[in-house]
PDB file with one MODEL, atoms N, CA, C and O in Angstrom:
MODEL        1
ATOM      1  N   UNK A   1      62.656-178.717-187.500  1.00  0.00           N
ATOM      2  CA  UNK A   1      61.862-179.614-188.307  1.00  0.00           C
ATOM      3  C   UNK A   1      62.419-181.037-188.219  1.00  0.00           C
ATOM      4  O   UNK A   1      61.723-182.052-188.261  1.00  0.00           O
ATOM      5  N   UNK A   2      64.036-180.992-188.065  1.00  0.00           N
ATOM      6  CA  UNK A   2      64.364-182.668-187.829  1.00  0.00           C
ATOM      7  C   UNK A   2      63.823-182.889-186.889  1.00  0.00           C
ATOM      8  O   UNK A   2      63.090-183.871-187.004  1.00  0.00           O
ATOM      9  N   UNK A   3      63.813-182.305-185.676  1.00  0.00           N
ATOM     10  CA  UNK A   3      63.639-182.874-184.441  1.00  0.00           C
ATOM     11  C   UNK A   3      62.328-183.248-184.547  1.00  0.00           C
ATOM     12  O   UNK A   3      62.232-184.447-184.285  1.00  0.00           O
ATOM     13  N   UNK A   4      61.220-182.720-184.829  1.00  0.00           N
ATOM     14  CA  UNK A   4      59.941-182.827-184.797  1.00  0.00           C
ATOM     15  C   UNK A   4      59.556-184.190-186.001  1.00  0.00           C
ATOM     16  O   UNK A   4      58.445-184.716-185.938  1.00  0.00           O
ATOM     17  N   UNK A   5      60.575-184.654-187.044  1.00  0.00           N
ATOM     18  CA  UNK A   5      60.172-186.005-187.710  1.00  0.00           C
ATOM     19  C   UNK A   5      60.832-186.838-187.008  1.00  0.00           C
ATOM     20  O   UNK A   5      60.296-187.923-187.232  1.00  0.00           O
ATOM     21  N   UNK A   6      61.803-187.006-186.182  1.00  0.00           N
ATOM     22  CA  UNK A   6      62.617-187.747-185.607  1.00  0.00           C
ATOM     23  C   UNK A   6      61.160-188.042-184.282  1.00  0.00           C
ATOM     24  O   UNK A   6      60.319-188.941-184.286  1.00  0.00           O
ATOM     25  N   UNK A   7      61.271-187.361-183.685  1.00  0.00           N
ATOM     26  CA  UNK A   7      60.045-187.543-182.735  1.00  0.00           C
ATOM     27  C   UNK A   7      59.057-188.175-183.797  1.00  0.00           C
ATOM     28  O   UNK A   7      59.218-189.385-183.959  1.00  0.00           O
ATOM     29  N   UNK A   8      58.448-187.807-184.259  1.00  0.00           N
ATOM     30  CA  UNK A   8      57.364-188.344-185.133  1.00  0.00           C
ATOM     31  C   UNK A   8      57.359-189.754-185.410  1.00  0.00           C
ATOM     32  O   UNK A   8      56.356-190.463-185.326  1.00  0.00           O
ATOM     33  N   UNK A   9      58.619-190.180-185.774  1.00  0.00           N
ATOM     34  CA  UNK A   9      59.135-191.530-186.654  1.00  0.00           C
ATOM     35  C   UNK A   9      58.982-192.325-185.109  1.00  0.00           C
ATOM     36  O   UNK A   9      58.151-193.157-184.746  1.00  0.00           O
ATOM     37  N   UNK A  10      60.127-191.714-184.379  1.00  0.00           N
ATOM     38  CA  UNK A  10      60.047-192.569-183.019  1.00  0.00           C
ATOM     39  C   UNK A  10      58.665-192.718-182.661  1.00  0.00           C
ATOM     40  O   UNK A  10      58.213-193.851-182.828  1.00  0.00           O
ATOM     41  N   UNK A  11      57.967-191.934-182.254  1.00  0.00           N
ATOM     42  CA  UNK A  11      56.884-192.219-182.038  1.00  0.00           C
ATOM     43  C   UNK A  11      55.575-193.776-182.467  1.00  0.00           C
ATOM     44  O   UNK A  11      54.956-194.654-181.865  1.00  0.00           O
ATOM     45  N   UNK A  12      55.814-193.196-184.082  1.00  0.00           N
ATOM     46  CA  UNK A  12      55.382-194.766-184.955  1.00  0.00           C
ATOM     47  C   UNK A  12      55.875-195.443-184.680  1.00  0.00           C
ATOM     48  O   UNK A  12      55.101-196.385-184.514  1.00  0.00           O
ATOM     49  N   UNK A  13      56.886-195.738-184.442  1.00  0.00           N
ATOM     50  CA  UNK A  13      57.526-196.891-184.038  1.00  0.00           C
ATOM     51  C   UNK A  13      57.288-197.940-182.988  1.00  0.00           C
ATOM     52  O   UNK A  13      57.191-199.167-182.974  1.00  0.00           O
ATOM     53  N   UNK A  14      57.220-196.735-181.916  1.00  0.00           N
ATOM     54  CA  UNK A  14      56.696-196.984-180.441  1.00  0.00           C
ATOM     55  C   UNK A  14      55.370-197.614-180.527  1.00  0.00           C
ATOM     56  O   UNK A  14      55.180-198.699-179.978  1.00  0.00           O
ATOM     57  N   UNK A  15      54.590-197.107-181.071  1.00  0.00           N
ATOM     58  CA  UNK A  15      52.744-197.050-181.425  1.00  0.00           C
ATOM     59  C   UNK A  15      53.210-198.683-182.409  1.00  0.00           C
ATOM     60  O   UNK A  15      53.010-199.635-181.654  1.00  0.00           O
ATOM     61  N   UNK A  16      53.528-198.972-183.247  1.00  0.00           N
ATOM     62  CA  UNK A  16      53.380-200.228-183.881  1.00  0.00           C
ATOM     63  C   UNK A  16      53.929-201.210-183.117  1.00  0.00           C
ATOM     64  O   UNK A  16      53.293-202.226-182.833  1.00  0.00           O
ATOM     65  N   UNK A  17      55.468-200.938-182.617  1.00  0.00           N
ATOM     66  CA  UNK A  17      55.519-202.163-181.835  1.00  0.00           C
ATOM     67  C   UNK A  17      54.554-202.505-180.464  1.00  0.00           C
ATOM     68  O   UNK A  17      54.206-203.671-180.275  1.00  0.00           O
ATOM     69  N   UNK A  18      54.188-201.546-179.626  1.00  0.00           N
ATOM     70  CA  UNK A  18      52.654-201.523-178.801  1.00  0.00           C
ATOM     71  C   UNK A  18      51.609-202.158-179.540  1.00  0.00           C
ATOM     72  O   UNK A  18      50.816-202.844-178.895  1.00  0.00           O
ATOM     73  N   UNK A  19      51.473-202.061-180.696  1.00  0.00           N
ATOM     74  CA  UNK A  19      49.811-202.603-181.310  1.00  0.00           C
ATOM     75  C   UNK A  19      50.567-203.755-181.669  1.00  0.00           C
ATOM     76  O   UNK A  19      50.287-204.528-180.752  1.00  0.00           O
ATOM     77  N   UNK A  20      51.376-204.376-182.456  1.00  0.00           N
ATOM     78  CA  UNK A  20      52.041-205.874-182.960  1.00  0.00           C
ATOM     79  C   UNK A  20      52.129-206.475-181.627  1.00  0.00           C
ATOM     80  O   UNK A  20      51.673-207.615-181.543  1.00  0.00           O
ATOM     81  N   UNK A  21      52.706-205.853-180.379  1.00  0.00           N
ATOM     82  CA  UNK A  21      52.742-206.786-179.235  1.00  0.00           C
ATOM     83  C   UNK A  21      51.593-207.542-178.561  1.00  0.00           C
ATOM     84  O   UNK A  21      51.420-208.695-178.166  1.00  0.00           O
ATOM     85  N   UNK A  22      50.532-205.857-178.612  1.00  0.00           N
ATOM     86  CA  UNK A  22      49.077-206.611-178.128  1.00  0.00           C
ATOM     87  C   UNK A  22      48.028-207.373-179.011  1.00  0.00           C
ATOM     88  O   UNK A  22      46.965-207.808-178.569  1.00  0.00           O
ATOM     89  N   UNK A  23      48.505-207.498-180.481  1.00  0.00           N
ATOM     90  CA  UNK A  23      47.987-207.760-181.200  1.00  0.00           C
ATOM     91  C   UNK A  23      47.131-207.513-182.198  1.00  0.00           C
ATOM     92  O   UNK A  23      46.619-208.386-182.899  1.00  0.00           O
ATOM     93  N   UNK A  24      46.926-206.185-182.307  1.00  0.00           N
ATOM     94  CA  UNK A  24      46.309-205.060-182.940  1.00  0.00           C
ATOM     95  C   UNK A  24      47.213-204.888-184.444  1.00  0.00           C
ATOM     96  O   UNK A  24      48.418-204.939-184.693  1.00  0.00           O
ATOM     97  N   UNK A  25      46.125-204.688-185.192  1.00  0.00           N
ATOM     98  CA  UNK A  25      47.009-204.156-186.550  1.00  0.00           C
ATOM     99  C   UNK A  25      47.128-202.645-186.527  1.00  0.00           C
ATOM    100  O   UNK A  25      48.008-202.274-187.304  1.00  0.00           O
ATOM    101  N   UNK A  26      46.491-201.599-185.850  1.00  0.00           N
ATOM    102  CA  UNK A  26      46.389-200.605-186.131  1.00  0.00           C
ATOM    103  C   UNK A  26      47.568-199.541-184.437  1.00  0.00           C
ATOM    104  O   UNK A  26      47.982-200.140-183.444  1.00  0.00           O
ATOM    105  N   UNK A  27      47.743-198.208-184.666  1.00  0.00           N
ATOM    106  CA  UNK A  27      48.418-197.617-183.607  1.00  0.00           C
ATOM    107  C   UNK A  27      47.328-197.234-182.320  1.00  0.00           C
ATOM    108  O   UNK A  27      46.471-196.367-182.497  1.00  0.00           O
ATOM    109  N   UNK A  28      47.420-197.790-181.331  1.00  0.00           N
ATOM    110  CA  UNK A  28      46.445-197.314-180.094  1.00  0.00           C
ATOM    111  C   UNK A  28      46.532-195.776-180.023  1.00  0.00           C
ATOM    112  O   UNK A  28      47.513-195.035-180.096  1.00  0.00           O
ATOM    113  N   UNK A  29      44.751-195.418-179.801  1.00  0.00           N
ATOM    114  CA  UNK A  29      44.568-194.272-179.806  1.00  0.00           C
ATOM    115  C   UNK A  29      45.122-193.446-178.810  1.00  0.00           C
ATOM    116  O   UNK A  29      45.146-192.245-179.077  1.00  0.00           O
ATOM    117  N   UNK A  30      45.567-193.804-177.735  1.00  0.00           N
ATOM    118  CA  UNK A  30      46.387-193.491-176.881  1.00  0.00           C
ATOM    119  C   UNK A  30      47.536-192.479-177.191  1.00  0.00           C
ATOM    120  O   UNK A  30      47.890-191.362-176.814  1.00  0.00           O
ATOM    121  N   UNK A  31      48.013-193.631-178.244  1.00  0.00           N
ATOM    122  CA  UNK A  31      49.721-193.211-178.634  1.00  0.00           C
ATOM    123  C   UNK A  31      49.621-191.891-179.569  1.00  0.00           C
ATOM    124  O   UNK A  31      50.357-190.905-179.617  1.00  0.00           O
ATOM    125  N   UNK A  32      47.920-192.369-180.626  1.00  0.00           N
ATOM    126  CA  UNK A  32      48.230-191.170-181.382  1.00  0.00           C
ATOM    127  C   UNK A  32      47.322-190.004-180.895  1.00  0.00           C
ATOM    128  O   UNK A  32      47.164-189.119-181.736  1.00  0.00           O
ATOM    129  N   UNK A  33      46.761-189.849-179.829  1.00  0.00           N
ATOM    130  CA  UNK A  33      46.558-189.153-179.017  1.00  0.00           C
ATOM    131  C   UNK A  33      47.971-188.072-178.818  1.00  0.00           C
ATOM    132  O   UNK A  33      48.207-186.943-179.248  1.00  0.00           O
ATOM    133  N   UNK A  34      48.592-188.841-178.123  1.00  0.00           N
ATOM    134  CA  UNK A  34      49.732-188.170-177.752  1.00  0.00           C
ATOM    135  C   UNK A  34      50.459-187.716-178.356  1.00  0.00           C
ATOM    136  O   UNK A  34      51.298-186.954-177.877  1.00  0.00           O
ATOM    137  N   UNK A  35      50.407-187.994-179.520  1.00  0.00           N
ATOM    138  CA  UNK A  35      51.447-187.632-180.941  1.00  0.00           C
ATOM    139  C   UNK A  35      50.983-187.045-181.208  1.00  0.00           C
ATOM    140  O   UNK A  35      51.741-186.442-181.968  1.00  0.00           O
ATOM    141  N   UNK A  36      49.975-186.506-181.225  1.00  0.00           N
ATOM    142  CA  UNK A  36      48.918-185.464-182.177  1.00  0.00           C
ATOM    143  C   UNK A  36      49.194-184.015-180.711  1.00  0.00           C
ATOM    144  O   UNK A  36      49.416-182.833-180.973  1.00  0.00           O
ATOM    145  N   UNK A  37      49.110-184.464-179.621  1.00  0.00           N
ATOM    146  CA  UNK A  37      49.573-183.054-178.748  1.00  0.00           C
ATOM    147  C   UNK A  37      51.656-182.732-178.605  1.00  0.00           C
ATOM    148  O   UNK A  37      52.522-181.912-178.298  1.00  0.00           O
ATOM    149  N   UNK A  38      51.507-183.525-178.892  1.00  0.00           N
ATOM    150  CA  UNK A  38      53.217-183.268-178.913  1.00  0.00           C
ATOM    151  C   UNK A  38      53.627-182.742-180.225  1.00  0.00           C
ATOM    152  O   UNK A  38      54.598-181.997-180.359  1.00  0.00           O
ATOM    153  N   UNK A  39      52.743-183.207-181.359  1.00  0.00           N
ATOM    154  CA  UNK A  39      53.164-182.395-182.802  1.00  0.00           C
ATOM    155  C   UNK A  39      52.431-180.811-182.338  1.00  0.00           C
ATOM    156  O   UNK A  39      53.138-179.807-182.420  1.00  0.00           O
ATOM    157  N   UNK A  40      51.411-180.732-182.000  1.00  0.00           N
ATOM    158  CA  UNK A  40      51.027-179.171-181.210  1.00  0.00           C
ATOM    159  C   UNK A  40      51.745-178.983-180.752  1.00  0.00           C
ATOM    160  O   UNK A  40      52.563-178.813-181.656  1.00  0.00           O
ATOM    161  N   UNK A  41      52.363-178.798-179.658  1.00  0.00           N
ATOM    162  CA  UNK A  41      53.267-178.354-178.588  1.00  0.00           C
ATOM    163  C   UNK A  41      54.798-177.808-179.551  1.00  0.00           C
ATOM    164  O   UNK A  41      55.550-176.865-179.305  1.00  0.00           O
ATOM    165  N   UNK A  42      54.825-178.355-180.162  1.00  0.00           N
ATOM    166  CA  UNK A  42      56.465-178.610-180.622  1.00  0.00           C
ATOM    167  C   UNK A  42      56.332-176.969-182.325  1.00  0.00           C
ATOM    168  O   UNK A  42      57.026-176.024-182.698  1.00  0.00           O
ATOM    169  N   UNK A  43      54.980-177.638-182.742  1.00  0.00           N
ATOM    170  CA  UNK A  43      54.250-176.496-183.679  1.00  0.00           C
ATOM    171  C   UNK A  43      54.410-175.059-182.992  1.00  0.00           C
ATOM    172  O   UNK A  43      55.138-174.141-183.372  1.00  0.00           O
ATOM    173  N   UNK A  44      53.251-175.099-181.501  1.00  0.00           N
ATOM    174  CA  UNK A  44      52.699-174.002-180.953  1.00  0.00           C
ATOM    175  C   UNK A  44      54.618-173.452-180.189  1.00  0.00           C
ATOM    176  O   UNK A  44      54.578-172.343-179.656  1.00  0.00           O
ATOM    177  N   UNK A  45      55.691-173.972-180.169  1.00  0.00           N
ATOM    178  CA  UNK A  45      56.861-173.648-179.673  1.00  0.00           C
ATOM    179  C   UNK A  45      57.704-172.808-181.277  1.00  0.00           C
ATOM    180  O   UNK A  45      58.390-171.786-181.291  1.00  0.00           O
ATOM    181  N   UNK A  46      57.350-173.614-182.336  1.00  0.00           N
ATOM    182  CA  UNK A  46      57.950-173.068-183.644  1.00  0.00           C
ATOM    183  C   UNK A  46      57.551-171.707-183.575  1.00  0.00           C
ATOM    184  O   UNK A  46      58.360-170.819-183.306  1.00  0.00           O
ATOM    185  N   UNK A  47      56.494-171.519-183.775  1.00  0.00           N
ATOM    186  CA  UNK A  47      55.732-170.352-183.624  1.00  0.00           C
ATOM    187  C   UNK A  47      55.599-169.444-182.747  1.00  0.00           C
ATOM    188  O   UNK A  47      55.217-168.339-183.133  1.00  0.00           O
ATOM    189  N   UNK A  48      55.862-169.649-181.414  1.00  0.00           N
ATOM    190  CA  UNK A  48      56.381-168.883-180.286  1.00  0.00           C
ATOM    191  C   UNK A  48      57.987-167.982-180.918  1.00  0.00           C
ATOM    192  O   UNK A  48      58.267-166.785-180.978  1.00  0.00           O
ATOM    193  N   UNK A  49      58.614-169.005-181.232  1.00  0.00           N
ATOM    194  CA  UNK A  49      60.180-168.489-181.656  1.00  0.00           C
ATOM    195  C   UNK A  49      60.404-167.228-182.705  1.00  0.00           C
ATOM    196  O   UNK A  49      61.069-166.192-182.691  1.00  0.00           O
ATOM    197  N   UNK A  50      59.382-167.953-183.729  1.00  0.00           N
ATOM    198  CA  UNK A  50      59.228-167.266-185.091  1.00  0.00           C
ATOM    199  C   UNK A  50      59.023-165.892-184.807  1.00  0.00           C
ATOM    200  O   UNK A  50      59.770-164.957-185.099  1.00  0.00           O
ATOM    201  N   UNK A  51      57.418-165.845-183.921  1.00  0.00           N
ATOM    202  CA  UNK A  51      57.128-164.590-183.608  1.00  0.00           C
ATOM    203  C   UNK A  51      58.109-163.351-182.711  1.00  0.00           C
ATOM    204  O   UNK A  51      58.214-162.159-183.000  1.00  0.00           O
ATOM    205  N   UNK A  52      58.969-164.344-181.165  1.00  0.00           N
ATOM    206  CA  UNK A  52      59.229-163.744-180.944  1.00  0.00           C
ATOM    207  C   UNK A  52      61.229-163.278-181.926  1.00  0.00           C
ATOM    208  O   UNK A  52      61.767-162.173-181.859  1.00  0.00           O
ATOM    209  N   UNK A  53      61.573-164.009-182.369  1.00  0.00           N
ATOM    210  CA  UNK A  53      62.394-163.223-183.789  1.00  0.00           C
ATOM    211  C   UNK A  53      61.972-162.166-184.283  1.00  0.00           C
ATOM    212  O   UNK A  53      62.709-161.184-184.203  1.00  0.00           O
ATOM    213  N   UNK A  54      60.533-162.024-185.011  1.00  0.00           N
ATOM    214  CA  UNK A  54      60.066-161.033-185.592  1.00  0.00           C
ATOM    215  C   UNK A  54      59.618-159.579-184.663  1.00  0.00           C
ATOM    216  O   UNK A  54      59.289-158.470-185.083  1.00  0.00           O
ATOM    217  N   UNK A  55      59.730-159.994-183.506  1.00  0.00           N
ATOM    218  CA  UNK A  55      59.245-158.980-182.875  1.00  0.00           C
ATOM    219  C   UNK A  55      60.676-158.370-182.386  1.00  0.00           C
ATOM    220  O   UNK A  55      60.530-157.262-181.868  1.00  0.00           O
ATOM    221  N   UNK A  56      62.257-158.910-182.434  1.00  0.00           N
ATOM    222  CA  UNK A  56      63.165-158.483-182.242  1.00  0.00           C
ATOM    223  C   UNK A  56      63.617-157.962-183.505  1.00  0.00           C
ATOM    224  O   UNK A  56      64.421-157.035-183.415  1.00  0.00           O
ATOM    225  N   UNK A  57      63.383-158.234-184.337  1.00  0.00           N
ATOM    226  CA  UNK A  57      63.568-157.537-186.012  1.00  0.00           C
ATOM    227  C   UNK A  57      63.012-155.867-185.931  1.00  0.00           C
ATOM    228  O   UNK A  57      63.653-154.824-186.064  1.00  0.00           O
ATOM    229  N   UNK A  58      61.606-156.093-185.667  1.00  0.00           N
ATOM    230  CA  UNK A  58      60.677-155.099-185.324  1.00  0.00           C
ATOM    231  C   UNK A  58      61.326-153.923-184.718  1.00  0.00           C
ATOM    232  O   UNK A  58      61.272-152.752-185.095  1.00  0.00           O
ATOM    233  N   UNK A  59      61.846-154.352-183.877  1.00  0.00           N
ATOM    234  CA  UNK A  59      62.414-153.663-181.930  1.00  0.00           C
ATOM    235  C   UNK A  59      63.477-152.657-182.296  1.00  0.00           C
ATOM    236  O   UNK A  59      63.550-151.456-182.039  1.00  0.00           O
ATOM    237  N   UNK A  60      64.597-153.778-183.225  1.00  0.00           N
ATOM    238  CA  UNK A  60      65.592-153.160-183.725  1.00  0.00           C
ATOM    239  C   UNK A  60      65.758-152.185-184.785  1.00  0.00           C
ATOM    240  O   UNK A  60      66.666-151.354-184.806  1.00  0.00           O
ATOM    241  N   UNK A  61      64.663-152.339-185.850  1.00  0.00           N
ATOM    242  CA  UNK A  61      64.158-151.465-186.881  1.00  0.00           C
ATOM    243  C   UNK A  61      63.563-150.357-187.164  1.00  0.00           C
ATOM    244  O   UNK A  61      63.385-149.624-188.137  1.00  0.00           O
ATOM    245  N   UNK A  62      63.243-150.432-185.832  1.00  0.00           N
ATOM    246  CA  UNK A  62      61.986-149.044-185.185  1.00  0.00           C
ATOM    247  C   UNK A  62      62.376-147.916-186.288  1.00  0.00           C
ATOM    248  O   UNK A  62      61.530-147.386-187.008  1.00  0.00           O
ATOM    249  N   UNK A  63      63.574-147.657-186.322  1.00  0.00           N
ATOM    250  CA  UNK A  63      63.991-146.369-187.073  1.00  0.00           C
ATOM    251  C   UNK A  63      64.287-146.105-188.014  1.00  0.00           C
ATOM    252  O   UNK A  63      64.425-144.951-188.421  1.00  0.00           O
ATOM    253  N   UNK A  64      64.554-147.610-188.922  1.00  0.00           N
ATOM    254  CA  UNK A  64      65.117-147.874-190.458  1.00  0.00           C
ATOM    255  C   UNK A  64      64.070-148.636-191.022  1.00  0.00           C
ATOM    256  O   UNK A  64      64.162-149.863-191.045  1.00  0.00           O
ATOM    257  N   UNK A  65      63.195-148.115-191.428  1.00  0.00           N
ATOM    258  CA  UNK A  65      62.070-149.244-192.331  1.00  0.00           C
ATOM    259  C   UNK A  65      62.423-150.075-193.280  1.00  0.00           C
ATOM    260  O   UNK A  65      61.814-151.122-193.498  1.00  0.00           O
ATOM    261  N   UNK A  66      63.950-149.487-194.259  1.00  0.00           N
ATOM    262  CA  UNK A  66      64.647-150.503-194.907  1.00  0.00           C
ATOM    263  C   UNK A  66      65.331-152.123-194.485  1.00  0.00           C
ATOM    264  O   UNK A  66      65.563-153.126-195.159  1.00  0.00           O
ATOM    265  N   UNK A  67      65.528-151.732-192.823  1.00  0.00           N
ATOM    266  CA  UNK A  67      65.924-152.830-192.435  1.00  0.00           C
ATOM    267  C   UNK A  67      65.179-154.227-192.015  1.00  0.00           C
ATOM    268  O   UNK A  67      65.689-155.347-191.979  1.00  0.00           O
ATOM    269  N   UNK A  68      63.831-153.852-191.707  1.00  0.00           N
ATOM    270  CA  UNK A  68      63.118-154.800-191.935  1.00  0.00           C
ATOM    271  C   UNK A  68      62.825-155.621-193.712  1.00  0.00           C
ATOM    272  O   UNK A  68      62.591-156.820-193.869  1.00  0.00           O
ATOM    273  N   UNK A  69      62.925-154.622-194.795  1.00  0.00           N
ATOM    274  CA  UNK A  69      63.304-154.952-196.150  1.00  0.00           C
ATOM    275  C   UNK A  69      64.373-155.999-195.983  1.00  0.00           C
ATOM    276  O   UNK A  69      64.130-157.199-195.856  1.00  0.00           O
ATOM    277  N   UNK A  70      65.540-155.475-195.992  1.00  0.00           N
ATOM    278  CA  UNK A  70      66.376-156.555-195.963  1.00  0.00           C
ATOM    279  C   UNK A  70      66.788-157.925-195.053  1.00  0.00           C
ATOM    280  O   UNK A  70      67.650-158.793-195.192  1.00  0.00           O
ATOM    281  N   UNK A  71      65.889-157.710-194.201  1.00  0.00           N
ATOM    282  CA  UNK A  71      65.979-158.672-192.714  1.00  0.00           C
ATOM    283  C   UNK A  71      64.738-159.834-193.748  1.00  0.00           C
ATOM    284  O   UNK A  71      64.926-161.044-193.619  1.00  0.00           O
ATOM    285  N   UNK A  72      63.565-159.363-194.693  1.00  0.00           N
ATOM    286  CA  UNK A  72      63.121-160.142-195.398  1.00  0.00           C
ATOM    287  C   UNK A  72      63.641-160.961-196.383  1.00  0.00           C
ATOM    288  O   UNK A  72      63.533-162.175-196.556  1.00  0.00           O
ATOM    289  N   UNK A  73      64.289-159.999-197.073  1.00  0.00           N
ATOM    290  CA  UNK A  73      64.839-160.498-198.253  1.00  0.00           C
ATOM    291  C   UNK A  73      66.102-161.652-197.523  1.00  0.00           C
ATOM    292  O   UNK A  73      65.926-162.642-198.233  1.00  0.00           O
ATOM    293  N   UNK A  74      66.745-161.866-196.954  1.00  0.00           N
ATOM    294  CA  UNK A  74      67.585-162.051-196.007  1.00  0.00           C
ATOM    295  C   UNK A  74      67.132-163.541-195.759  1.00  0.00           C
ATOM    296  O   UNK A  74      67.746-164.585-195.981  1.00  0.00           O
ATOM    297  N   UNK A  75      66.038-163.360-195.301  1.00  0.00           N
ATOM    298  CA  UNK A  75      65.678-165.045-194.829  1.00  0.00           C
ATOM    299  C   UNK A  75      64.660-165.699-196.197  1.00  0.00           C
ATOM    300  O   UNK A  75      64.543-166.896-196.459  1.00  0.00           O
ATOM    301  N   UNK A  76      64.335-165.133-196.562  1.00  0.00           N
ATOM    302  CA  UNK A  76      63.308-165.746-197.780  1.00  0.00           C
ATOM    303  C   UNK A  76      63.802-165.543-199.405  1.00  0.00           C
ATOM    304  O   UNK A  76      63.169-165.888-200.402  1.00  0.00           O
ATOM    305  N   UNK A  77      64.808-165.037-199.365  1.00  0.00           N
ATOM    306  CA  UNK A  77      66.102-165.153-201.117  1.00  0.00           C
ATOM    307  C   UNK A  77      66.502-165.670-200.946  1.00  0.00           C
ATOM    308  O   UNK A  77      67.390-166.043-201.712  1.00  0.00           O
TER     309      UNK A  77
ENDMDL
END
């Protein structure tokens, strides 16, 4: 999640000093074009991870249904 506001921030940054240089008050659609697929990408990668975690939780649990219990309680208490 830092990495993804750190990108984010940089990003604005980039996008305002581009529009103040050319003279624009607003961020070129360009930039937030691109910011808007890179916040996807970086999302659709969170979610790649997440799932594949849960599917190694899964893998390992096959035989203890309690352990997925506590593999919950574990990350979300």
């Amino acid at each position: 999640m830092k990495k993804l506001l750190t990108l984010l921030s940089t990003l604005l940054i980039i996008g305002a000093a581009n529009a103040s240089v050319s003279g624009g008050l607003g961020l070129d659609s360009d930039v937030l074009d691109d910011l808007q697929k890179q916040t996807i990408v970086v999302k659709a990668e969170e979610q790649k991870n997440k799932r594949a975690s849960w599917n190694n939780v899964r893998n390992s649990c096959s035989d203890d249904p309690s352990c997925i219990y506590r593999e919950l309680k574990q990350r979300y208490h």
